[in-house]
Backbone bond lengths (Angstrom), bond angles and torsions (degrees), N, CA, C in turn:
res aa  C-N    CA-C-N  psi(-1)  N-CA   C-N-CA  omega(-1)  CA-C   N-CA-C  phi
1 X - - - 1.454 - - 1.523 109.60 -
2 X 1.499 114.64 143.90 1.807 103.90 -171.37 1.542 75.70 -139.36
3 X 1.530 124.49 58.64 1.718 122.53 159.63 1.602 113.37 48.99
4 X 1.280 138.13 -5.47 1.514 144.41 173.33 1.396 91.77 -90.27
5 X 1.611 124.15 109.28 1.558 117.34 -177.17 2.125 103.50 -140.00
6 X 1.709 82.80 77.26 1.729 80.85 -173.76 1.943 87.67 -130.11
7 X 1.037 99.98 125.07 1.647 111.78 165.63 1.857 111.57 -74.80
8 X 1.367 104.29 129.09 1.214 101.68 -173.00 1.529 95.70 -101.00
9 X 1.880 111.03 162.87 1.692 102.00 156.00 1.298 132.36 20.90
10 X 1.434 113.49 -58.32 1.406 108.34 -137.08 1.529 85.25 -126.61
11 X 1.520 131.48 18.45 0.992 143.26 147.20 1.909 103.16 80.77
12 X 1.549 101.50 23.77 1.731 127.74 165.73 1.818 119.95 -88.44
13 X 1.597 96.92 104.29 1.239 85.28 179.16 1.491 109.97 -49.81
14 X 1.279 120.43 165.51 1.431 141.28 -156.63 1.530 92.38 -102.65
15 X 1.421 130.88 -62.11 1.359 162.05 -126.58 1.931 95.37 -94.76
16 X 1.392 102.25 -75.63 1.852 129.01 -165.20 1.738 93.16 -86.66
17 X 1.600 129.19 -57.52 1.195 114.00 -174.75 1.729 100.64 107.57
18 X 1.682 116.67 14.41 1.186 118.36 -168.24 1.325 123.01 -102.84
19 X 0.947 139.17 146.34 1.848 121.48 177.41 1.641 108.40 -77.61
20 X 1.303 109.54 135.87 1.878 113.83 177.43 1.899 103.11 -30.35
21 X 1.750 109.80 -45.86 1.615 88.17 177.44 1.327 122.50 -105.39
22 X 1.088 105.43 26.92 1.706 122.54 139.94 1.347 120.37 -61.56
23 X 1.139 106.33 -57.37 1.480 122.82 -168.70 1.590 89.95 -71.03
24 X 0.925 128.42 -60.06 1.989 122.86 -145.72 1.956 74.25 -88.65
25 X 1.169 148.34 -53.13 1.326 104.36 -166.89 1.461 111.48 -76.81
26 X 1.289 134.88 -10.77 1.076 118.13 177.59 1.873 142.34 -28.20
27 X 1.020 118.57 -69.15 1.403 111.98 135.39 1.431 139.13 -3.80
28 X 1.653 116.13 -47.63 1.056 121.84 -172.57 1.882 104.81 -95.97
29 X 1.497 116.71 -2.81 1.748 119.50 -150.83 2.008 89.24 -105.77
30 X 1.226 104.70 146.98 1.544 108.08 -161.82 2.078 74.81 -94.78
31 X 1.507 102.50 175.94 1.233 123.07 163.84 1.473 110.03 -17.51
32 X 1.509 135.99 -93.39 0.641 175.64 96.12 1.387 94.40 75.79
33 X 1.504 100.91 -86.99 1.323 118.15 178.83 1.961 140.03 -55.67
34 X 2.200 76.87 -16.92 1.788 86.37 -177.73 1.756 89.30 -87.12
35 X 1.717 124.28 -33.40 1.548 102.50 -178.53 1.677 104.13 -72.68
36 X 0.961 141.99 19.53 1.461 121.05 144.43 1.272 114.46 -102.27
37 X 1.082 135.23 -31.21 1.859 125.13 144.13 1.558 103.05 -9.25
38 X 1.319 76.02 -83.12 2.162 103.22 -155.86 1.932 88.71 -45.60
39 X 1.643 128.37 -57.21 1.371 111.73 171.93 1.710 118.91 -36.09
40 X 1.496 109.29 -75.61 1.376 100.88 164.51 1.257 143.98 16.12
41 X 1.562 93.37 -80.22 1.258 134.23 -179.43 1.463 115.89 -56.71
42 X 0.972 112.16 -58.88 1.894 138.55 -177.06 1.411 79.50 -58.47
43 X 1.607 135.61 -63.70 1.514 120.74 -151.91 1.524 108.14 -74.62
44 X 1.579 117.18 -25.83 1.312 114.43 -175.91 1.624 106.39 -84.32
45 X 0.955 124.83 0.96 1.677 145.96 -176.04 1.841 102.46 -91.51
46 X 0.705 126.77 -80.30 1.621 130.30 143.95 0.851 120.44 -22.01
47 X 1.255 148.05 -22.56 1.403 148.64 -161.35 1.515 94.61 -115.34
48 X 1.369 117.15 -58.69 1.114 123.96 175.89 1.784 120.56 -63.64
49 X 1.245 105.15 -26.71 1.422 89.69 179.09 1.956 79.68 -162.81
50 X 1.358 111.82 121.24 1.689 111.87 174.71 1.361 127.42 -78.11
51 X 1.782 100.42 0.10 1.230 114.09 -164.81 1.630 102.04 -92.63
52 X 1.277 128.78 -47.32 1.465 143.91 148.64 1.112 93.85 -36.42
53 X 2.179 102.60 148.48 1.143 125.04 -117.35 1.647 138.23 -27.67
């Protein structure tokens, strides 16, 4: 989470780069499962803007 918490359209946080049930299972996802989130994330981050990270 980087505190920017607005779901766009396509139901992509704007802010993190996460899907809404990304976000709500998070909590429930062991290690493992939050670094393929956070991958995810990074690719929809890039996609969305190439200049981010």
């Amino acid at each position: 989470c980087v505190s920017i918490c607005a779901l766009g359209d396509d139901d992509i946080c704007i802010g993190c780069h996460r899907s809404a049930r990304e976000i709500a299972d998070w909590v429930l996802l062991g290690d493992e499962e939050r670094r393929a989130v956070l991958a995810r994330a990074a690719v929809r981050a890039r996609r969305n803007n190439p200049f981010a990270f």
